[in-house]
Backbone as a printed PyTorch tensor [residue, N CA C, xyz], in Angstrom:
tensor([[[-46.5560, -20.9390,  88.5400],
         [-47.9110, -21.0210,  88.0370],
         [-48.6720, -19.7950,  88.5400]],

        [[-49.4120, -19.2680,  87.6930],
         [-50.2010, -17.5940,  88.0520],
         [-51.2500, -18.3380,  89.4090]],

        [[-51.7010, -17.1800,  90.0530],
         [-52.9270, -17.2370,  90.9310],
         [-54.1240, -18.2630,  90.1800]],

        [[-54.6750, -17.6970,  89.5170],
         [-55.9280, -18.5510,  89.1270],
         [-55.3660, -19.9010,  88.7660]],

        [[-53.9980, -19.9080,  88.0130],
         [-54.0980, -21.4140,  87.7960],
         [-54.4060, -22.3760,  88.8540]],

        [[-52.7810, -21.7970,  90.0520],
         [-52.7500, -22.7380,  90.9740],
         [-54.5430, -22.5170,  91.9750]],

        [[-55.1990, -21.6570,  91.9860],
         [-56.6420, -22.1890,  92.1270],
         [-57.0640, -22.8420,  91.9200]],

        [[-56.7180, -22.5850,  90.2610],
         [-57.6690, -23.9190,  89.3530],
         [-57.3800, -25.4550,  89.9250]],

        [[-56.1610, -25.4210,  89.9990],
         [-55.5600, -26.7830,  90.2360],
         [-56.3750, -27.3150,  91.3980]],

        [[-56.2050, -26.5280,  92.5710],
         [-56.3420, -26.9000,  94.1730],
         [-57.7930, -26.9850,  94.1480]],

        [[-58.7220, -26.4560,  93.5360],
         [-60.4260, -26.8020,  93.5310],
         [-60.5230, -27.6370,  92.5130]],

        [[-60.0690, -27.9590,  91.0540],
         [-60.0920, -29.2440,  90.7260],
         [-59.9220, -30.4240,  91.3680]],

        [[-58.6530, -30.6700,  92.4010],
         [-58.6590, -31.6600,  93.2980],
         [-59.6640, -32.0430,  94.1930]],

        [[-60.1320, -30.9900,  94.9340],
         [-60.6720, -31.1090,  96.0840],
         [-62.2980, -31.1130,  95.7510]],

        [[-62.6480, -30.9510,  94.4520],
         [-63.4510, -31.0470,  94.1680],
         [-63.7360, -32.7350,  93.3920]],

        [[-62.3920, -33.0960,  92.8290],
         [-62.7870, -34.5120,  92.6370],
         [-62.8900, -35.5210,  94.2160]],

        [[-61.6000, -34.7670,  95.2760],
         [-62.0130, -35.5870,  96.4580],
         [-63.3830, -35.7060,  96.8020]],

        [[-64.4230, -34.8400,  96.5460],
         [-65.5180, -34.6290,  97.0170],
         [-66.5450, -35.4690,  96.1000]],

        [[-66.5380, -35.8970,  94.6220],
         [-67.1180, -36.0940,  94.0930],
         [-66.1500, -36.4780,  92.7030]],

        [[-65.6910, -37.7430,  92.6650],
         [-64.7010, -38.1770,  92.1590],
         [-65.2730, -37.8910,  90.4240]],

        [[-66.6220, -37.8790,  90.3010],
         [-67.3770, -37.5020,  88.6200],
         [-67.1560, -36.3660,  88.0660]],

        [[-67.0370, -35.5840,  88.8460],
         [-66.2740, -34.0160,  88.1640],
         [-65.8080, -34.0080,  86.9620]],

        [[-64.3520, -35.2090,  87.5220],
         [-63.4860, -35.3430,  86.4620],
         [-63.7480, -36.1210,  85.1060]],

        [[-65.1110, -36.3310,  84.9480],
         [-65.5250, -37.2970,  84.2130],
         [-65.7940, -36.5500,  82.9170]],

        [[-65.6050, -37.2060,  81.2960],
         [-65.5630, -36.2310,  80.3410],
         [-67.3520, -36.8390,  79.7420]],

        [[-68.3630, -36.0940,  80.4040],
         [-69.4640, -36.7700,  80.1580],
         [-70.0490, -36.8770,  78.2160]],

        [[-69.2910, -35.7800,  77.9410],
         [-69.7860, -35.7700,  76.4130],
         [-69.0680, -37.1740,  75.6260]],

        [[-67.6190, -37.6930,  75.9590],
         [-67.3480, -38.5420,  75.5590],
         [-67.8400, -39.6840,  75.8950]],

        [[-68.2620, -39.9990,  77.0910],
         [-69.3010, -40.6350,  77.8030],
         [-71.0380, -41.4200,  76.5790]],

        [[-71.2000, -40.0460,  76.6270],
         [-72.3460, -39.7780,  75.5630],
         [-72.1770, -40.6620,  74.1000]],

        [[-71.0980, -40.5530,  73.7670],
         [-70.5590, -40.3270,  72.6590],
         [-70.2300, -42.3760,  72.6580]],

        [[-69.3480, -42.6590,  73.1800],
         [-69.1780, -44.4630,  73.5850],
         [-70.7250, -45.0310,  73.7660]],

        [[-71.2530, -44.8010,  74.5310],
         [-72.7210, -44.9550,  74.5500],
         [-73.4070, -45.2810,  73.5320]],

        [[-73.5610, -44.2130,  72.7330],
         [-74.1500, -43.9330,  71.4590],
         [-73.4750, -45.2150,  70.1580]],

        [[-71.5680, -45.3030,  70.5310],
         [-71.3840, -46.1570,  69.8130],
         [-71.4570, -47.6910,  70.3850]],

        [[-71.9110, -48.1760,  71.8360],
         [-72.1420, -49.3070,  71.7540],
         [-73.5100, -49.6670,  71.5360]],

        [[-74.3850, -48.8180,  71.3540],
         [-76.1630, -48.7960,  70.7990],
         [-75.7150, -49.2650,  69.3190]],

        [[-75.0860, -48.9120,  68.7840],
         [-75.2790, -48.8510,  67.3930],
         [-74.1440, -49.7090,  66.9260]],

        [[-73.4370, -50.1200,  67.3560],
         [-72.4780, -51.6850,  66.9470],
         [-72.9960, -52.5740,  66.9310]],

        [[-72.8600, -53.1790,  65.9290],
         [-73.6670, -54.4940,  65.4440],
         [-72.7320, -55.8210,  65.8620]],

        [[-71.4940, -55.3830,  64.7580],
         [-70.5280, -56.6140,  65.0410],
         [-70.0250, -57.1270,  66.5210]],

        [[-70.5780, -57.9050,  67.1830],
         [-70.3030, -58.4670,  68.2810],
         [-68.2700, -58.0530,  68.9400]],

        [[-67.6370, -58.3340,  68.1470],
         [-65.8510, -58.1350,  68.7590],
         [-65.8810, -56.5990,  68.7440]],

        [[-66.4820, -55.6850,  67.5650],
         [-66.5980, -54.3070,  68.0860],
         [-67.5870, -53.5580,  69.0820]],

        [[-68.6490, -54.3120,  69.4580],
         [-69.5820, -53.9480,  70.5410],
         [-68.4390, -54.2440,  71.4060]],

        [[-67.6090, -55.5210,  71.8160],
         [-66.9410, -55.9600,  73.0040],
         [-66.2000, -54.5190,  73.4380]],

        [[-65.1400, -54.3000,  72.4390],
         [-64.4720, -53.1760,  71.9590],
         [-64.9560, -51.2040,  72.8700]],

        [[-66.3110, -51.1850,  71.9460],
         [-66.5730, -50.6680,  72.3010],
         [-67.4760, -49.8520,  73.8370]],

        [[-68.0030, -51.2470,  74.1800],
         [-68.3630, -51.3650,  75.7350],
         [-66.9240, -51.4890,  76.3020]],

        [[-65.7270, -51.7540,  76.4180],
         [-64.6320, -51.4760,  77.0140],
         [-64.2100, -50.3980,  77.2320]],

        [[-63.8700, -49.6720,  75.8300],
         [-63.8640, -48.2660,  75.9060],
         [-64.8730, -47.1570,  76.6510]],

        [[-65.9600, -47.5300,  76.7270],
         [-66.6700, -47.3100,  78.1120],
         [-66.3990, -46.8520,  79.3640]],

        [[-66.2550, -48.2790,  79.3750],
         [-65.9260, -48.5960,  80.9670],
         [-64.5560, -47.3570,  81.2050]],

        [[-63.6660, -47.8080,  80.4400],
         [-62.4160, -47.2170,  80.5380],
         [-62.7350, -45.5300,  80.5260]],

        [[-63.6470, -44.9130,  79.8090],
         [-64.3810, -43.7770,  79.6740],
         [-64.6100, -43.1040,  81.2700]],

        [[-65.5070, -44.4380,  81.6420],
         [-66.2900, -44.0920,  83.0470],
         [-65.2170, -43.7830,  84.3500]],

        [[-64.2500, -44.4040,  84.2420],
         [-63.2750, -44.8640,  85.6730],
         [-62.4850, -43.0070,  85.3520]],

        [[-62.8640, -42.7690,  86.5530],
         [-62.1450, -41.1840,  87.2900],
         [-60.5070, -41.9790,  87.4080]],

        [[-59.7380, -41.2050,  87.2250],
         [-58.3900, -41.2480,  87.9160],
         [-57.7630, -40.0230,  87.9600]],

        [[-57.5910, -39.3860,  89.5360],
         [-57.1280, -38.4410,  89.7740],
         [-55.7560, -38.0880,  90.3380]],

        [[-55.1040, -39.1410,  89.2720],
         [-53.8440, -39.0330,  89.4930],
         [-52.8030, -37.5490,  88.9320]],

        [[-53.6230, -37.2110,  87.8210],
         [-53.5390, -35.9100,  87.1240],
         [-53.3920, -34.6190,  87.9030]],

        [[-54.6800, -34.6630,  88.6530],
         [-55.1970, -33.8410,  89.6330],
         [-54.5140, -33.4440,  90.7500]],

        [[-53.9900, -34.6040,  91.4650],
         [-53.2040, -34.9460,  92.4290],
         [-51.6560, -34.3300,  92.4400]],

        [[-51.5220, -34.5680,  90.7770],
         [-50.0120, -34.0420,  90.7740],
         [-50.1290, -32.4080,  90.8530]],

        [[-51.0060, -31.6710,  89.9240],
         [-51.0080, -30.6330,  89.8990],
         [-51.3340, -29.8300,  91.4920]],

        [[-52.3870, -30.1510,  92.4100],
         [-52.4070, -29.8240,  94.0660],
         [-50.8530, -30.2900,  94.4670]],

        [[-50.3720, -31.0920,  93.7770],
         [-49.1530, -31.3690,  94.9430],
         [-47.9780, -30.1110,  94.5960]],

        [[-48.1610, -29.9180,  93.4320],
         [-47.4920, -28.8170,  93.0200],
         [-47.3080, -27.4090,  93.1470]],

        [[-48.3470, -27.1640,  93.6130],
         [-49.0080, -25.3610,  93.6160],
         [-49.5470, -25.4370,  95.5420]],

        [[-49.8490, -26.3970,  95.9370],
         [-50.4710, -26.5010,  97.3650],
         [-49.8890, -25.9480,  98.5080]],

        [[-48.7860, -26.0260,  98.4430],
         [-47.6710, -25.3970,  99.5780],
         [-48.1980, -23.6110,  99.7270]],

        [[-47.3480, -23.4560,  98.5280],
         [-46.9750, -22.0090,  97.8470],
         [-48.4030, -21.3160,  97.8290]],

        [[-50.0840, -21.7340,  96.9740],
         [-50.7000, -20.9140,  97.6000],
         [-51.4820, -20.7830,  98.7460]],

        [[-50.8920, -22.0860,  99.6360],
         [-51.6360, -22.0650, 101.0510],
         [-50.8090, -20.7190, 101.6550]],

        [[-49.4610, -20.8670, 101.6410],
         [-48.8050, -19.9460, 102.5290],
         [-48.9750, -18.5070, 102.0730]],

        [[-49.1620, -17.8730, 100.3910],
         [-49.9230, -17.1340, 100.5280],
         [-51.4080, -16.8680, 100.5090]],

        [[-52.1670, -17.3170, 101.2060],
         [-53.3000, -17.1670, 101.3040],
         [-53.9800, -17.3960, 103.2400]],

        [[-52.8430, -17.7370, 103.7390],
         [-52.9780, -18.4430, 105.0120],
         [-53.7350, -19.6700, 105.5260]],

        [[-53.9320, -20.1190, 104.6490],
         [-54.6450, -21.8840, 104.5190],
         [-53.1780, -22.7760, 105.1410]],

        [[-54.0260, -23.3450, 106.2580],
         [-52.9640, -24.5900, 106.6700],
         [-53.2820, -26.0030, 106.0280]],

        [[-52.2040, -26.8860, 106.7500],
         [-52.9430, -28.4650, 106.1390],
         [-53.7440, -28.7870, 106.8470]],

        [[-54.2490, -28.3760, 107.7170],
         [-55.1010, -28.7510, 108.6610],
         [-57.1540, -28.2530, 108.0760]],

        [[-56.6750, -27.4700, 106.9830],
         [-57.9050, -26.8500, 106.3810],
         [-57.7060, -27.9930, 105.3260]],

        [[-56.7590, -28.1820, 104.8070],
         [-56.9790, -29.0670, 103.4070],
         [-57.1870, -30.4570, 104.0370]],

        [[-56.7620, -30.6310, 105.0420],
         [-57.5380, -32.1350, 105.7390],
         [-58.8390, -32.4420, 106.4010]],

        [[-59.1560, -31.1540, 106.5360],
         [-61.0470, -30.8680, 106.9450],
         [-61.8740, -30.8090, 105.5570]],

        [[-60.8840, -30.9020, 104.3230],
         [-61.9210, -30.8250, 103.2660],
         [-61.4340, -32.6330, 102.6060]],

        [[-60.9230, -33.3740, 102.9540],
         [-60.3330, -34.8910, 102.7130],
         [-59.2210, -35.0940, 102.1890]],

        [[-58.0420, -33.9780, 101.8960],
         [-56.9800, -34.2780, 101.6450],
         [-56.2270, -34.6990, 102.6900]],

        [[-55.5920, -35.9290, 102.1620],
         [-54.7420, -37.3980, 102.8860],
         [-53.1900, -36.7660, 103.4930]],

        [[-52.9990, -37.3560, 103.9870],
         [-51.9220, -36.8930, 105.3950],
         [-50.3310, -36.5480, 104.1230]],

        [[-50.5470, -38.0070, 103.3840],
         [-49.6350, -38.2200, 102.2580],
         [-49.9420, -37.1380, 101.5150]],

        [[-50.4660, -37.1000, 100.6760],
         [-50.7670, -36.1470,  99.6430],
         [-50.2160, -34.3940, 100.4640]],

        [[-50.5070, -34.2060, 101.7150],
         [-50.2360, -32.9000, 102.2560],
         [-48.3820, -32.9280, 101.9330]],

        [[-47.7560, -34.1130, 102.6950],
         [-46.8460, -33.9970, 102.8050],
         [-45.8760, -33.8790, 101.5310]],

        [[-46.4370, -35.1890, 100.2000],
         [-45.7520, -34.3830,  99.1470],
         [-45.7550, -32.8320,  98.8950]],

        [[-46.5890, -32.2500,  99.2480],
         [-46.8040, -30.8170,  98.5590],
         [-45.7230, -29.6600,  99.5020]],

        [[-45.4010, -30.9850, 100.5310],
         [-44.4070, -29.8820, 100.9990],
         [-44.5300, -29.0290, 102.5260]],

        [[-45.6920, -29.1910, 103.0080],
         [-46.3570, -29.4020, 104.5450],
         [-45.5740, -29.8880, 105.3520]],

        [[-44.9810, -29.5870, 106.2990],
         [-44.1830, -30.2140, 107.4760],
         [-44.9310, -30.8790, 108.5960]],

        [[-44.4480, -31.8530, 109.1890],
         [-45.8600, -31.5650, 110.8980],
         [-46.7620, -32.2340, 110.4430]],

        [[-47.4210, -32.7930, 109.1310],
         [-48.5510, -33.4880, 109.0150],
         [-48.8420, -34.3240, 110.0660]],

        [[-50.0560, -34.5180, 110.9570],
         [-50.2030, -35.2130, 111.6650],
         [-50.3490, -36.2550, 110.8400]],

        [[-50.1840, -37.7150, 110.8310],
         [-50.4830, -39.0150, 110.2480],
         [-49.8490, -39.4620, 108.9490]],

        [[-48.8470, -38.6420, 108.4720],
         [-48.4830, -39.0030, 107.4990],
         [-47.1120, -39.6810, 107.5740]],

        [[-46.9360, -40.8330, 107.2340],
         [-46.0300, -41.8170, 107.2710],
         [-44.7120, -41.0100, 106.7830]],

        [[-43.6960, -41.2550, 107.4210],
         [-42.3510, -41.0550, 106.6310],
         [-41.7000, -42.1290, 106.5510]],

        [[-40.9990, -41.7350, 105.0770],
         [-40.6760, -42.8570, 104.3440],
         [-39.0970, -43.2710, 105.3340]],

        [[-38.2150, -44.3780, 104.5380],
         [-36.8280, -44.6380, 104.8190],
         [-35.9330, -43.9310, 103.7590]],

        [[-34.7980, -43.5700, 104.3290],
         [-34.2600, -43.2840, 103.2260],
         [-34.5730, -41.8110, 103.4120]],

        [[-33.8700, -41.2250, 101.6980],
         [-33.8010, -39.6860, 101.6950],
         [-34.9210, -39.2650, 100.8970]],

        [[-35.5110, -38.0870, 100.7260],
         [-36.9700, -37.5640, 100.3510],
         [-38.2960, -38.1930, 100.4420]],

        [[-38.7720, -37.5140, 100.2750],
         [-40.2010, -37.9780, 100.7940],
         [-41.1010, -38.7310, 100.4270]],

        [[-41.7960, -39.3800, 101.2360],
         [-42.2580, -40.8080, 101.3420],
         [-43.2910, -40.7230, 100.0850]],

        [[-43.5260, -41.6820,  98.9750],
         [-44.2990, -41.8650,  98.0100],
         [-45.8530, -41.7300,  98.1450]],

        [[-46.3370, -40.6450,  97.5970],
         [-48.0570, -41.1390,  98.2170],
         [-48.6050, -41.6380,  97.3390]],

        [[-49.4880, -42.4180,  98.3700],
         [-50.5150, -43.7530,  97.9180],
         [-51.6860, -43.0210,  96.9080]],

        [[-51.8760, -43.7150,  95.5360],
         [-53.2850, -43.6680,  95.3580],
         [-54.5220, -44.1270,  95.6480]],

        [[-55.3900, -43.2650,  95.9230],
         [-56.5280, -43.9060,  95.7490],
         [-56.9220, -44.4110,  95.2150]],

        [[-58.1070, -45.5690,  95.5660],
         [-58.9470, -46.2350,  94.5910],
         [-59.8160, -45.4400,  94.1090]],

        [[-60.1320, -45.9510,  92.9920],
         [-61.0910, -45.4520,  91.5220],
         [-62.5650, -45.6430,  92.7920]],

        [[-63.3400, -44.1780,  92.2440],
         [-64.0690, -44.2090,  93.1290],
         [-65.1580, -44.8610,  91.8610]],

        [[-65.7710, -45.7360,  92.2140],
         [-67.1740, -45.7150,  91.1670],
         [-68.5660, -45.4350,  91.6000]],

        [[-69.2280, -44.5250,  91.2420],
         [-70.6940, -44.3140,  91.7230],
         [-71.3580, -45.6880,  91.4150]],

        [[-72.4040, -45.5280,  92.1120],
         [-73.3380, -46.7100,  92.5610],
         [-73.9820, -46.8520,  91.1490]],

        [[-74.4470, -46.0950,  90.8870],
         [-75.4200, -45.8470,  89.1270],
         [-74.2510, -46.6020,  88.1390]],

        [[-73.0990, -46.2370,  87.9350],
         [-72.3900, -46.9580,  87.3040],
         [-71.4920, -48.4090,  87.3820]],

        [[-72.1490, -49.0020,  88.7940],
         [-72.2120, -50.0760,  89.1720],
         [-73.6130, -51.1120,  88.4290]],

        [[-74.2960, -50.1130,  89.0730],
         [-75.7840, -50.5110,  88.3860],
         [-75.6620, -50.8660,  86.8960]],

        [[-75.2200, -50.0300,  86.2910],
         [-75.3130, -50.0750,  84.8080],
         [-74.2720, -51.0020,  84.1150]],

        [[-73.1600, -51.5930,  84.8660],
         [-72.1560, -53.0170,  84.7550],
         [-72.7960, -54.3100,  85.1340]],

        [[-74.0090, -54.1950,  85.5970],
         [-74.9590, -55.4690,  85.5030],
         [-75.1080, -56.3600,  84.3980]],

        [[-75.2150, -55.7320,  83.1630],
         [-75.0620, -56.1670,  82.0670],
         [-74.0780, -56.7570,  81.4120]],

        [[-73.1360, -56.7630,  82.1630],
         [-72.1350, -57.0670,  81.7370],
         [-71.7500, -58.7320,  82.4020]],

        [[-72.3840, -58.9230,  83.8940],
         [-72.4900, -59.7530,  84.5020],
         [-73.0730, -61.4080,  84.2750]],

        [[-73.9320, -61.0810,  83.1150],
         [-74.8520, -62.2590,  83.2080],
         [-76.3580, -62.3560,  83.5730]],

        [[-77.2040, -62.6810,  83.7320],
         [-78.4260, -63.0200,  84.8340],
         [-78.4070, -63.4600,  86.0730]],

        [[-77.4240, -64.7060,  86.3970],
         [-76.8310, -64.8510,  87.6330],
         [-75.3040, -63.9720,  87.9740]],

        [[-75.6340, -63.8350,  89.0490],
         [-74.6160, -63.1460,  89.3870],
         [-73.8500, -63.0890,  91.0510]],

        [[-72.5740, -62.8680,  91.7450],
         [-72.4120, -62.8370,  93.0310],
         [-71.8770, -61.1400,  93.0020]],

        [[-71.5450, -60.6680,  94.0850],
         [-71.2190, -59.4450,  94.8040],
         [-70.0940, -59.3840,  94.1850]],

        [[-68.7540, -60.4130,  94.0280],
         [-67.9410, -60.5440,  93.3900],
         [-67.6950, -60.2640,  91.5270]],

        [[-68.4190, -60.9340,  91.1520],
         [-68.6990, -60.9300,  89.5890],
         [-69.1640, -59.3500,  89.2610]],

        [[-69.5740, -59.0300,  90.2190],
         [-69.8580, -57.1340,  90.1690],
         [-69.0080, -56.5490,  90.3340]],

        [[-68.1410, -56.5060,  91.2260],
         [-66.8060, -55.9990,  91.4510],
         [-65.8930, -55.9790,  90.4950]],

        [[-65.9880, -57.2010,  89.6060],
         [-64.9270, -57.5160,  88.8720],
         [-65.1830, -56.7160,  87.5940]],

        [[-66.4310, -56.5280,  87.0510],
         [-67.6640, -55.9370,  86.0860],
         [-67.0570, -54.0200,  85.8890]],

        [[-66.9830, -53.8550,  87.5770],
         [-67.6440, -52.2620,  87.2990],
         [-66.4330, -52.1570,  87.8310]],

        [[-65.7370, -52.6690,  88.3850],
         [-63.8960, -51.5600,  89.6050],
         [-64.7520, -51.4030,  90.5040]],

        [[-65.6710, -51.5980,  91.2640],
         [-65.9460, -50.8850,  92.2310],
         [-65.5910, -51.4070,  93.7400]],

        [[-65.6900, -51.0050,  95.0230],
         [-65.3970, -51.7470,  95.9530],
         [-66.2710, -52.5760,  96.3120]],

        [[-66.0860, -53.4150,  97.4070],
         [-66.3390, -54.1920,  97.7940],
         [-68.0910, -53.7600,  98.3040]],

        [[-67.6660, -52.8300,  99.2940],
         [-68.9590, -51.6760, 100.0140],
         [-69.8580, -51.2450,  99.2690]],

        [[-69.3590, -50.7870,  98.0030],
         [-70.1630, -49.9920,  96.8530],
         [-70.7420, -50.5500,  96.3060]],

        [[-70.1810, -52.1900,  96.1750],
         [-71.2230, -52.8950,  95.4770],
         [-71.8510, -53.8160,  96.0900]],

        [[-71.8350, -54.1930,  97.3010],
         [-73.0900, -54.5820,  98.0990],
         [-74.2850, -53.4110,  98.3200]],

        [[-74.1310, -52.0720,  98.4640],
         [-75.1780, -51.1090,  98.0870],
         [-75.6070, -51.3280,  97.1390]],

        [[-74.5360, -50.8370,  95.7920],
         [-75.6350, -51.4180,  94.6500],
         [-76.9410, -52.3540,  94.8410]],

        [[-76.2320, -53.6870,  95.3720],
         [-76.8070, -54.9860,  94.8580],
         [-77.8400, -54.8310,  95.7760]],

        [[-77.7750, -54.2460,  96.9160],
         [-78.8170, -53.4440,  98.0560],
         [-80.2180, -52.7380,  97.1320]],

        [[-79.8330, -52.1070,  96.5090],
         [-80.2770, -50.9790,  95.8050],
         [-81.4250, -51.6000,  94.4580]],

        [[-80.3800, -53.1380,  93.9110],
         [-81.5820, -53.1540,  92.8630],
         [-82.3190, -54.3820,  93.2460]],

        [[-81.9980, -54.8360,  94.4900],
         [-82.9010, -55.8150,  95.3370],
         [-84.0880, -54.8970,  95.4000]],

        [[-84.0830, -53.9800,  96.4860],
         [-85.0620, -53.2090,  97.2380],
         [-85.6480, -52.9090,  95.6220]],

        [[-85.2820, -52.6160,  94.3900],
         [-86.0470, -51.7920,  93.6840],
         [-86.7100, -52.8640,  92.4660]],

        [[-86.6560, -54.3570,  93.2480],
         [-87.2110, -55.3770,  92.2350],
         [-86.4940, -55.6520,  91.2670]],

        [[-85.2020, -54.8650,  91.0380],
         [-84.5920, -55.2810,  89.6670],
         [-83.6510, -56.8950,  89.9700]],

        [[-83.6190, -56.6060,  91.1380],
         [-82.3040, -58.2600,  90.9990],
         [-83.4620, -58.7470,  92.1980]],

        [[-82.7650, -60.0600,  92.4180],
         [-83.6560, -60.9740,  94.3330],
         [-81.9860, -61.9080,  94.5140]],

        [[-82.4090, -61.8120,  95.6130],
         [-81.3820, -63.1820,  96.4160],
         [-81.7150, -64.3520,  96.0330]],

        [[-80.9310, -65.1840,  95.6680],
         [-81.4680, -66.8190,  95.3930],
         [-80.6830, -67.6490,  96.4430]],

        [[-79.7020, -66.8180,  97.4770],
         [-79.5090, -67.9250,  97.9740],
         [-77.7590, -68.2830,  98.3030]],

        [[-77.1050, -69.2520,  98.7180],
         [-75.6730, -69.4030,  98.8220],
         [-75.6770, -69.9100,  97.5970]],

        [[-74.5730, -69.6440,  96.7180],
         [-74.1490, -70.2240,  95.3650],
         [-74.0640, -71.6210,  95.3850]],

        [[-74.5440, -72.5350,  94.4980],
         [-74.4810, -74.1950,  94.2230],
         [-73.0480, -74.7650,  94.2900]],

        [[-72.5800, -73.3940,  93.1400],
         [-71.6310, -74.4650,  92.4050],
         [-70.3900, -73.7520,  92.9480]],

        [[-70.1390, -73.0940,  94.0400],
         [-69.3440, -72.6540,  94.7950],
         [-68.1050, -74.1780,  95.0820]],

        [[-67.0700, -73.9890,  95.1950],
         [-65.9410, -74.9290,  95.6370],
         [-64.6170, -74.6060,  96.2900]],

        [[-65.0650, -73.2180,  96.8970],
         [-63.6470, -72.0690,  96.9750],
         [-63.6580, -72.3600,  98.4940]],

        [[-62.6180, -72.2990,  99.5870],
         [-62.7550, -71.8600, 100.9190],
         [-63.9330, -71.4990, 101.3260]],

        [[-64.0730, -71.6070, 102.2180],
         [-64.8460, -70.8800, 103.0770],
         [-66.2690, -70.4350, 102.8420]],

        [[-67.0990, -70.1770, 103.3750],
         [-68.5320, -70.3540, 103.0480],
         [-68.8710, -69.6260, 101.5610]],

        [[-69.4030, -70.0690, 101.1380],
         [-70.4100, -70.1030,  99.8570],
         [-70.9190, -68.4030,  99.3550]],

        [[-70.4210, -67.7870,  98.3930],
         [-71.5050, -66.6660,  98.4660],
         [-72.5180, -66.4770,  97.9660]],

        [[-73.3220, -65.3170,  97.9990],
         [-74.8450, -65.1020,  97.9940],
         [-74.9130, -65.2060,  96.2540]],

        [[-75.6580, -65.8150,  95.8600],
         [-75.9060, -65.5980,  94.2570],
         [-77.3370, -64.7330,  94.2720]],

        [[-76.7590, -63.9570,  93.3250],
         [-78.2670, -62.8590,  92.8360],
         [-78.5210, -63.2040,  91.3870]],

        [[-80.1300, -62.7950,  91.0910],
         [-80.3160, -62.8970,  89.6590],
         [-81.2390, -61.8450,  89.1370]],

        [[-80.5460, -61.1550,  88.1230],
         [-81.3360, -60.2180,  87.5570],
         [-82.7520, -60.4250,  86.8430]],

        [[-83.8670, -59.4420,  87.4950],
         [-85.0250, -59.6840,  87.3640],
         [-85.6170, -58.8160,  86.0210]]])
């Protein structure tokens, strides 16, 4: 792969590590949007708010392959260690596919070649948590959000942080109709 590519590659990555939306194709974005405003028929609104979602979710599995590919070769010419690509958030795993020896923390596998690296989870911004509300209902738990947007667990108690403090949702309370293990969770309702 020429110089600029394998650039291209290694700041595409590290630029989605940094900000997983990069990779996001916002015009198509635009574009799903536009067609769930304007769907009438209820099974193609469904349809088309799916395609959405599916729109919205980063996966930098793409990304990942291409740094794992070119990462070795132009660290060593350029004199970049893994120790620079792990001060910018590349994972112990991810160094070691690319071919890095010595990684501090990176698991080795059993067996012959090298140990499989893990993906990350789909990062989801908070705004596009926010905006899977709708999708939720009026009542709602921390859970039913999660399930709504992909997002984590963390990300979407901020959210739900976020449109408390800003009047859009309130706490009502431990859920009624809860029957699961263990204590009851918080039900919210959009205001």
């Amino acid at each position: 792969m020429p110089k600029s590519s394998a650039e291209s590659a290694i700041r595409r990555y590290l630029n989605f590590l940094e900000d997983s939306s990069t990779l996001r194709d916002e015009s198509e974005i635009r574009r799903l949007e536009n067609a769930v405003d304007k769907t009438v028929d209820p099974i193609d609104r469904l349809k088309a708010m799916a395609a959405l979602e599916r729109a919205k979710q980063v996966d930098g599995g793409d990304a990942e392959k291409e740094f794992v590919s070119v990462a070795k070769e132009w660290a060593d010419a350029n004199g970049v260690s893994a120790d620079h690509f792990r001060a910018l958030g590349v994972t112990p795993a991810v160094l070691a596919s690319a071919g890095f020896r010595g990684v501090r923390g990176a698991r080795r596998g059993r067996g012959r070649g090298r140990a499989p690296s893990r993906t990350r989870a789909k990062r989801v911004p908070v705004d596009d948590i926010k905006a899977s509300l709708s999708s939720v209902g009026s009542r709602f738990t921390v859970r039913d959000l999660e399930r709504a947007s992909g997002g984590t667990n963390a990300t979407v108690r901020k959210a739900v942080q976020e449109l408390v403090s800003a009047g859009q949702a309130r706490e009502l309370g431990s859920d009624p109709s809860w029957s699961g293990r263990g204590r009851s969770p918080k039900l919210y309702e959009r205001v």
